[in-house]
VOGU-3710 file (C-alpha; in Angstrom, 3 decimals, decimal comma):
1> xxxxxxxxxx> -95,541/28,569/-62,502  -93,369/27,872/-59,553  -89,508/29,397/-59,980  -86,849/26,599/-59,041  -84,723/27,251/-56,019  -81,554/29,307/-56,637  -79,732/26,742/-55,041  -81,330/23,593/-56,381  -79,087/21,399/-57,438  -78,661/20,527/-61,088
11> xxxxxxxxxx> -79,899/17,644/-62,854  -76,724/15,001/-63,008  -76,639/13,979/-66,505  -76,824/18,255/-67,739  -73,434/18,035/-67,692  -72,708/20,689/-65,303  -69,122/21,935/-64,111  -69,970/20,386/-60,803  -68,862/16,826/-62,400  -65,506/18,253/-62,647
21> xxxxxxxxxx> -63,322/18,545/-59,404  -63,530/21,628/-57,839  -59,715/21,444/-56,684  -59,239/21,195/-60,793  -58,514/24,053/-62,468  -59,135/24,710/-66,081  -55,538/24,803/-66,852  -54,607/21,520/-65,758  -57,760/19,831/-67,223  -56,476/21,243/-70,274
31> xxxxxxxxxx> -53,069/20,487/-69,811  -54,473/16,391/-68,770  -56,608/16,572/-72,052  -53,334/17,044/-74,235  -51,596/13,943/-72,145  -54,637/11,869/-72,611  -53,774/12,214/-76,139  -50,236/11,373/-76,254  -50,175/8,568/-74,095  -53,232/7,202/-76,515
41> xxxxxxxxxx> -50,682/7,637/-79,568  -48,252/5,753/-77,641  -51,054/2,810/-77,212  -51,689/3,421/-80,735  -47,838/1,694/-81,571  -48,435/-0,721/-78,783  -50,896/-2,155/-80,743  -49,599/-2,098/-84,246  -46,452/-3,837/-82,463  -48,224/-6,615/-81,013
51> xxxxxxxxxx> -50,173/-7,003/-84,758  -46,471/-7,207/-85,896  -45,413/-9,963/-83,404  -48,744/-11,950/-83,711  -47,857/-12,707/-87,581  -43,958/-13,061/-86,748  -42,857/-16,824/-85,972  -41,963/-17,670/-82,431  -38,766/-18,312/-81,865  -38,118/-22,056/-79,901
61> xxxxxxxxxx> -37,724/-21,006/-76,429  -40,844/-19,020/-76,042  -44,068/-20,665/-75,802  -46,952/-20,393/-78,672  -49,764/-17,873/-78,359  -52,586/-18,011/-80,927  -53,491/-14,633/-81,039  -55,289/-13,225/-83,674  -53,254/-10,276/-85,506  -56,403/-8,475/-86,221
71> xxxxxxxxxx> -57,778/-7,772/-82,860  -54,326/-5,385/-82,311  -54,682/-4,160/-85,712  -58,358/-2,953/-85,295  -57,949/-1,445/-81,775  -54,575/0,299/-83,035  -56,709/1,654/-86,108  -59,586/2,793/-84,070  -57,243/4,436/-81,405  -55,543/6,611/-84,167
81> xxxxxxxxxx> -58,741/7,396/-85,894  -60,407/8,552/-82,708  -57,000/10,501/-81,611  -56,891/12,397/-84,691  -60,550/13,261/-83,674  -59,505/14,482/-80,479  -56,651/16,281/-81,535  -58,217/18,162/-83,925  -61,168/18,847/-80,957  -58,190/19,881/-78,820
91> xxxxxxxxxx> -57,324/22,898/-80,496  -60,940/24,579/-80,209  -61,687/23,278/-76,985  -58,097/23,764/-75,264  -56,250/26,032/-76,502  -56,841/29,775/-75,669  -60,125/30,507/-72,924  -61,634/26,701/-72,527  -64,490/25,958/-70,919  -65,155/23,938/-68,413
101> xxxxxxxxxx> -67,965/21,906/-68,796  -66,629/21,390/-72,349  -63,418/20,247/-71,238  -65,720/17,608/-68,491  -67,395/16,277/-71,881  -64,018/15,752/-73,909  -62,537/14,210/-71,592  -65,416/11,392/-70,318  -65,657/11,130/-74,444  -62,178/9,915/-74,179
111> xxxxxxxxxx> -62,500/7,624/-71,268  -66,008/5,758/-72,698  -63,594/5,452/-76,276  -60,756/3,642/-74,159  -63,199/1,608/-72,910  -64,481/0,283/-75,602  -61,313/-0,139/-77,805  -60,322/-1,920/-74,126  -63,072/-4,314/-74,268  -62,459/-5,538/-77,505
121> xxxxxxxxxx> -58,123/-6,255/-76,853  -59,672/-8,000/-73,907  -62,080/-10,321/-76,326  -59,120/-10,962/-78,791  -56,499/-11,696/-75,949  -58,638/-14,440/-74,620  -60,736/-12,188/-71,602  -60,285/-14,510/-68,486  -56,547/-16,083/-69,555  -54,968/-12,837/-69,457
131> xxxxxxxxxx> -54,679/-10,136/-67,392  -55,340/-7,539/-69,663  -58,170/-5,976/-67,590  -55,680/-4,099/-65,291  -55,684/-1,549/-68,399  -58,769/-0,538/-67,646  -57,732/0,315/-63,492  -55,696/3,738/-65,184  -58,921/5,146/-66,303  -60,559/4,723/-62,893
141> xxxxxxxxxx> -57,613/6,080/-60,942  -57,695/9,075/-63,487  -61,437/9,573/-63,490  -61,476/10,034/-59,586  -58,556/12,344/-59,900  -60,324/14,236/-62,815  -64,295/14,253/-61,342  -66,527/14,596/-58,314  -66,710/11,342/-56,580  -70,549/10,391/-57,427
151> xxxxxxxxxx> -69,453/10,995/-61,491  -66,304/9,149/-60,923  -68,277/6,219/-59,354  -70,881/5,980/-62,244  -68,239/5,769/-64,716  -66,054/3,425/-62,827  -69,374/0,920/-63,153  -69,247/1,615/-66,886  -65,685/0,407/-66,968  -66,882/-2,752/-65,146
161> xxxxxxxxxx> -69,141/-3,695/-67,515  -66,833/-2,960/-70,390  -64,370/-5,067/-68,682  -67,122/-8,436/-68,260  -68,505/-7,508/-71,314  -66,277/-10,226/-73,694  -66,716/-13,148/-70,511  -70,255/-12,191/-70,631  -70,919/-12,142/-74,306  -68,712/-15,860/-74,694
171> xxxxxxxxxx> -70,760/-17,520/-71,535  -74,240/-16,587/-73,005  -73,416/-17,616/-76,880  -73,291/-14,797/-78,011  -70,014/-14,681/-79,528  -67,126/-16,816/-80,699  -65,123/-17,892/-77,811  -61,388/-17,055/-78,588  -58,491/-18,636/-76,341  -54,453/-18,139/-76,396
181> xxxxxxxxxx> -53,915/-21,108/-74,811  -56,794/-23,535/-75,501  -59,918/-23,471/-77,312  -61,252/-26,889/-76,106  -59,972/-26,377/-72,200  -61,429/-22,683/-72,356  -64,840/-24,030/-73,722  -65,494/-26,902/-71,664  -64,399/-25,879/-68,543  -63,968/-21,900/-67,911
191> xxxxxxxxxx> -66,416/-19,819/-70,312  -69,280/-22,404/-70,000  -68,841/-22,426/-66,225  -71,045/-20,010/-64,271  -69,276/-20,388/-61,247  -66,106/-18,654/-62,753  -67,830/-16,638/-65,358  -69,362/-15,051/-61,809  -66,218/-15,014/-59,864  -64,714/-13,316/-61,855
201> xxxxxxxxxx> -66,997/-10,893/-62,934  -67,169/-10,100/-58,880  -63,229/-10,151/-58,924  -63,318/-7,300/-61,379  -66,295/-5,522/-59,800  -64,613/-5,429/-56,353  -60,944/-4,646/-57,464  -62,642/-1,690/-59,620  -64,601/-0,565/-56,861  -61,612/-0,558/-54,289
211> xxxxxxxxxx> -59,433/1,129/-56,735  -61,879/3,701/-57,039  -62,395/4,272/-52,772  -59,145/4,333/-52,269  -57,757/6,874/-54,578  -61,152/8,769/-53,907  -60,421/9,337/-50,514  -56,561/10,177/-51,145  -57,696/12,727/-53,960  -59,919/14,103/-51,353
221> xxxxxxxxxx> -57,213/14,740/-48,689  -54,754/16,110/-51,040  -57,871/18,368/-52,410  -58,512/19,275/-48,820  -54,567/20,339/-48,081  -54,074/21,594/-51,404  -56,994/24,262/-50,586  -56,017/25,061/-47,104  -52,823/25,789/-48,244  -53,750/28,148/-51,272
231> xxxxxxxxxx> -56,173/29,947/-48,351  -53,242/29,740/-46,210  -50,783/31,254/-49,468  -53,768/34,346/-49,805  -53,842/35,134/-46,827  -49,408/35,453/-46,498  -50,309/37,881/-49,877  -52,250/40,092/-48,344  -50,082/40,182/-45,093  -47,469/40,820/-46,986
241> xxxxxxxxxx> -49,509/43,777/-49,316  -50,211/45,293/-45,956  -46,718/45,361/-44,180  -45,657/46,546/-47,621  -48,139/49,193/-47,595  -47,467/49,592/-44,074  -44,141/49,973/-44,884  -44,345/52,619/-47,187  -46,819/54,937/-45,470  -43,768/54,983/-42,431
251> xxxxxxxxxx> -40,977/55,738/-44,821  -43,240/58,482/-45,973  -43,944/59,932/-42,763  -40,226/59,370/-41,653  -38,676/61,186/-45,044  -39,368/64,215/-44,374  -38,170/64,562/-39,907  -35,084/63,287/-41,548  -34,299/66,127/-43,947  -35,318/67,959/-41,253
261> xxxxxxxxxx> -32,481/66,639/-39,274  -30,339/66,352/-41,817  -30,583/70,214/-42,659  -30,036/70,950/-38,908  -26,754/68,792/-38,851  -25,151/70,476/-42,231  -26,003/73,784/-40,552  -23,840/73,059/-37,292  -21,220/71,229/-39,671  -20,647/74,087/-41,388
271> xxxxxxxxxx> -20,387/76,636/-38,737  -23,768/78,226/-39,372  -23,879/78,195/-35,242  -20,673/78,668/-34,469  -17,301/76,677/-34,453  -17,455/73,301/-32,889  -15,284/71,708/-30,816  -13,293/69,488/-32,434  -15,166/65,925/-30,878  -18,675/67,365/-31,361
281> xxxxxxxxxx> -17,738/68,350/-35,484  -16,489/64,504/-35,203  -19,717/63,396/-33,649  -22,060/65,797/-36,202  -19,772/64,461/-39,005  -21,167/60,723/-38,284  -24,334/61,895/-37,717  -24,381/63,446/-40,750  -23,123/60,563/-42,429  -25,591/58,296/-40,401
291> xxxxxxxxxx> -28,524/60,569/-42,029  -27,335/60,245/-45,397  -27,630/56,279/-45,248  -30,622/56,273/-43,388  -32,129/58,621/-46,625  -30,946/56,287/-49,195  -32,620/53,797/-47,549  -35,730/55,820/-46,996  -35,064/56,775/-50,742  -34,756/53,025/-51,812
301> xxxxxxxxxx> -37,517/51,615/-49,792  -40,377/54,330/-51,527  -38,137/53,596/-55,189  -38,719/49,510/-54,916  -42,324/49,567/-53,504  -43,114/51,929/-56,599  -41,250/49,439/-58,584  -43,126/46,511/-57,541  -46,582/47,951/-58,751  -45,300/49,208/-62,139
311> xxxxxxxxxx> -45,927/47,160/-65,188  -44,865/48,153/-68,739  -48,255/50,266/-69,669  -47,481/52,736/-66,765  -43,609/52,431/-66,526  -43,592/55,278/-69,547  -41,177/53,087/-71,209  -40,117/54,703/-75,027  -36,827/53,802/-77,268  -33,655/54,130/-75,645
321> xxxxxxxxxx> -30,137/53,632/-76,839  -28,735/50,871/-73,670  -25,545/51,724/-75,301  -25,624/55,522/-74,422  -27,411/54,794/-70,904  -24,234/52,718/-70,128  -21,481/54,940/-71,856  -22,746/57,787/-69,317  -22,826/55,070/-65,875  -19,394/53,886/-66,785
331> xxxxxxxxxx> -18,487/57,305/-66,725  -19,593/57,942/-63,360  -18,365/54,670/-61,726  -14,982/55,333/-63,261  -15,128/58,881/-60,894  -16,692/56,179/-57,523  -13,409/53,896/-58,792  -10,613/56,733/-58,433  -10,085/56,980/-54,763  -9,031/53,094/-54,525
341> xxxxxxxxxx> -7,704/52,851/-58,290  -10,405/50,928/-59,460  -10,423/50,734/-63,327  -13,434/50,651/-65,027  -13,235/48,837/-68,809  -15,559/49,231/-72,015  -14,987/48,926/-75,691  -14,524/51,996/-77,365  -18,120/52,702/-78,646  -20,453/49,928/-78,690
351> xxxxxxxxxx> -22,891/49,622/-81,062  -26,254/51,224/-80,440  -28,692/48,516/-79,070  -32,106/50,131/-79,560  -34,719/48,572/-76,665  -38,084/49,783/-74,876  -37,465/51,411/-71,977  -37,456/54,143/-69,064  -34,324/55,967/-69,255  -34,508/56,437/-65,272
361> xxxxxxxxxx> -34,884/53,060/-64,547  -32,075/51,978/-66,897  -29,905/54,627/-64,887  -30,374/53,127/-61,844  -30,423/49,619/-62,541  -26,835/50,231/-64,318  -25,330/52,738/-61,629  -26,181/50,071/-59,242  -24,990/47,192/-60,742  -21,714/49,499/-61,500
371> xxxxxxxxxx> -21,314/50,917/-58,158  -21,951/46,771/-56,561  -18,863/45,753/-58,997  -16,681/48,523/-57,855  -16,810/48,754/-53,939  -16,102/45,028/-53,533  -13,264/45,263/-55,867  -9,959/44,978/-54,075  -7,964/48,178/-54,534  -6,526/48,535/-57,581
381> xxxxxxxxxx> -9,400/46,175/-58,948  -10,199/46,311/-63,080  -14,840/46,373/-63,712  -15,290/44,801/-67,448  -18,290/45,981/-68,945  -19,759/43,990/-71,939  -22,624/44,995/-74,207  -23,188/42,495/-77,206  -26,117/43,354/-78,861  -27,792/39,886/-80,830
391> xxxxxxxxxx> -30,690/39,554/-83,084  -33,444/39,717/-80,511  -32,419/40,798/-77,126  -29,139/42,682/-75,692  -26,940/41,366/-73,117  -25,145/43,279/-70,603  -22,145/42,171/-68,694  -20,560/43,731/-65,210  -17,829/41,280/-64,071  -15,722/42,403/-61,196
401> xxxxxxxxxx> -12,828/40,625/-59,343  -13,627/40,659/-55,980  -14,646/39,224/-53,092  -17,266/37,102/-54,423  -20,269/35,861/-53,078  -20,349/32,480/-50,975  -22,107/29,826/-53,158  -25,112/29,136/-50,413  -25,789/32,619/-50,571  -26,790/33,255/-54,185
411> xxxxxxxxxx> -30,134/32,351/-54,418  -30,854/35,273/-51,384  -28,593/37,999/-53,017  -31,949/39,799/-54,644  -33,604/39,610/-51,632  -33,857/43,157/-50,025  -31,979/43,958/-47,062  -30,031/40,670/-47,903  -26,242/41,151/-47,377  -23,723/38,056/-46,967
421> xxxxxxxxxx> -21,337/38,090/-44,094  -17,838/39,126/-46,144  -19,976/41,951/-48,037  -21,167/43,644/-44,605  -17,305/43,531/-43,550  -16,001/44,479/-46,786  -18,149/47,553/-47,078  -20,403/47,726/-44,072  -22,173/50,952/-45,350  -24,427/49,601/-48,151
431> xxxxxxxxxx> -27,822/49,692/-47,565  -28,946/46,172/-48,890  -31,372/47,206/-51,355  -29,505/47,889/-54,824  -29,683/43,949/-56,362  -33,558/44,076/-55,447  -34,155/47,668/-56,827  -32,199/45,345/-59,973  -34,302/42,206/-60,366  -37,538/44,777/-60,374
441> xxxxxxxxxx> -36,474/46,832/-62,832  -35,561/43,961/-65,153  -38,729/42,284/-64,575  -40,425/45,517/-66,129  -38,818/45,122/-68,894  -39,477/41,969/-69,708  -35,379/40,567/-69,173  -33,600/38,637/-67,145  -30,695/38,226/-65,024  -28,140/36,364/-63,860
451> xxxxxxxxxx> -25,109/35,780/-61,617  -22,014/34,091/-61,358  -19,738/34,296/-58,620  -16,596/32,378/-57,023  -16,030/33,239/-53,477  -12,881/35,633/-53,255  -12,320/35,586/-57,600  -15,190/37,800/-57,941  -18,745/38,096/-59,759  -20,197/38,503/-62,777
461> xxxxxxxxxx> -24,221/39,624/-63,152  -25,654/39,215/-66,828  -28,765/41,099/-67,456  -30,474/40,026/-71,207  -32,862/42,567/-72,448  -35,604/42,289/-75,703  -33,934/44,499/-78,162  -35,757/46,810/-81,072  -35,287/46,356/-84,937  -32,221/48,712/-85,822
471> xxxxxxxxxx> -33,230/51,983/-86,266  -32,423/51,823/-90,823  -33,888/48,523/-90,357  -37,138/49,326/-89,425  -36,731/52,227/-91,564  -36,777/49,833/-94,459  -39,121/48,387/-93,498  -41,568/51,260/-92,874  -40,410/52,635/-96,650  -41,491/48,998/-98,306
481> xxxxx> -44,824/49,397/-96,292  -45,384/53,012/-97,725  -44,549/51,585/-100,958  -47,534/48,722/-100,727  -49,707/51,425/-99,789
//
């Protein structure tokens, strides 16, 4: 027996994945299954409306239709049947890991059901008077967006011949002819006339069939852009893994020549070689100073890169009292605050808030927010610190009233290196990289934050945290599950 090809292709009807849009991804073909069913319960009351208006009398300005209640009735019955169906498919075939090709079967199930229910509204609303076909030009615009273009084509010709089914079924005999306007007119001189029974037949064939190129070749352009630019979006990712790595591997090497040259400065600062002229101890002094900021950065550049591939399982996170981490930093920003009588203000002993946590990380993100809020405070500033812990989560507040942050500048503050103009005047020292060192540490543990600001009245940064059971509470709670044992 001769093995088939490894790359023969697939016999059409086996339902295959390769019906399905590549440029699709399973997540929004699931998320398109679940609006395939709402919009379907909002046809659903379409219908049982229009069975409600069909038995309502007209009112004397509006012409008489003679339309058969029932027709609405049964497609609105069959539409909510068939939805409850689907819903109750959804939930095995949608939610949690779907697959594909089942999610290509459910939803060409759904389209073949529209069709049908389509074709019989169509029938009851008189076929050829109205134009109630153009319901059926959704599904086609929907299928090409959904599937490959051959699929998409063979079930655009199965919506044509729901669509001339009812014209075809009255011309031949083979059921009742049913008008809205006028049985006689319609039965003399439109359904019994091949002429029109073929025109428009060909009307609908052609209108479907351009309907269907047209979007066809949009979907494929947008397809085409939309996967040049997710090549285009890899390829920035790893550029920008590699500079970062890049990145990291200098500030290594760089660390350690400048302790080197740091050590070498404090030792002529402090007379270790002899006393200094008084312009070179100026001129070591800077350079020393020069060193120290060039270490933090070093310092803060290794810290964030470190930060950035952390996740919880590795972060060595364990229960932590916020309250106590910030008790300690308010402490030692009250100390930063002296020098330019900068107060520093917390409630008298806030209430433990219990979360997850690395105590380090805490420390830092805290001290920095602390230290931000208290050298751009004007001198003789006030810092208000607010913890509030809540059911769920804890919220942490550093408000300052200083020189702000300009408005078109907030969305950039957490980017590192950022600094806006008045900060790098105010305090021209900082090395840019506290407010990202921030938003990483938060996003490890699972929080968020915020920011407030009016340029020259100050800022305020909210940070919201998941918070732990209380300590007696889960104590309880351990004791009633000892007692069940």
């Amino acid at each position: 027996m001769t093995r088939p090809a490894a790359n023969s292709a697939p016999p059409f009807f086996e339902w295959d994945t390769s019906i399905c849009e590549k440029g699709l991804r399973t997540t929004e073909m699931s998320e398109r299954g679940w609006w395939f069913i709402r919009t379907r319960w909002n046809a659903t009351a379409l219908c049982f409306l229009g069975a409600l208006w069909s038995v309502l009398p007209p009112l004397e300005a509006t012409p008489r239709f003679v339309i058969d209640y029932r027709f609405f009735l049964v497609v609105g019955v069959l539409l909510a049947a068939s939805n409850l169906l689907y819903a109750n498919m959804a939930k095995y075939l949608i939610i949690g890991q779907p697959s594909k090709k089942r999610l290509c079967r459910f939803l060409s199930l759904q389209v073949l059901t529209d069709y049908f229910n389509l074709s019989i509204l169509t029938y009851g609303l008189g076929g050829i008077e109205t134009p109630i076909m153009i319901l059926f030009l959704p599904h086609i615009i929907l299928l090409t967006l959904f599937f490959s273009r051959s699929y998409s084509f063979v079930m655009t010709w199965v919506g044509i011949f729901f669509a001339s089914l009812p014209i075809l079924l009255e011309y031949m005999g083979w059921v009742p002819i049913v008008s809205i306007f006028d049985i006689l007119h319609k039965t003399n001189g439109i359904s019994s006339n091949l002429v029109i029974t073929s025109s428009y037949i060909l009307g609908i064939t052609a209108a479907f069939l351009i309907c269907w190129y047209l979007v066809g070749d949009i979907t494929a352009i947008l397809l085409t852009r939309e996967r040049q630019l997710e090549e285009a979006f890899n390829r920035l990712q790893l550029l920008d893994h590699e500079k970062s790595q890049i990145t990291l591997r200098a500030t290594h090497e760089l660390k350690a020549p400048f302790a080197a040259i740091k050590s070498y400065v404090y030792t002529l600062r402090d007379g270790y070689c002899g006393v200094l002229p008084d312009k070179a101890q100026q001129v070591i002094e800077r350079i020393g100073d020069r060193c120290d900021l060039l270490m933090e950065k070093i310092s803060d550049i290794i810290h964030l890169s470190n930060l950035r591939t952390a996740t919880p399982a590795n972060a060595g996170l364990t229960e932590n009292d916020l309250a106590a981490v910030v008790l300690k930093e308010v402490e030692d920003a009250r100390l930063i605050g002296k020098p330019r009588r900068v107060e520093v203000l917390l409630p008298a002993d806030p209430l433990p808030c219990p979360i997850m946590a690395s105590r380090e990380h805490l420390s830092t993100m805290i001290s920095n927010l602390l230290r931000n809020a208290v050298n751009y405070s004007n001198p003789d500033g006030v810092v208000e610190v607010t913890l509030e812990p809540l059911e769920q989560e804890v919220v942490l507040k550093i408000r300052d009233h200083g020189i702000g942050i300009p408005e078109e500048h907030l969305d950039k503050i957490f980017e590192e290196h950022f600094r806006s103009n008045n900060a790098v005047r105010f305090n021209p020292n900082s090395s840019g990289m506290g407010l990202a060192l921030v938003q990483e540490i938060v996003r490890l543990h699972d929080g968020t934050i915020q920011v407030s600001s009016q340029l020259g009245a100050g800022s305020c940064f909210t940070v919201t945290l998941p918070r732990l059971p209380n300590p007696s509470k889960r104590g309880d709670e351990h004791g009633q599950n000892s007692d069940h044992r």
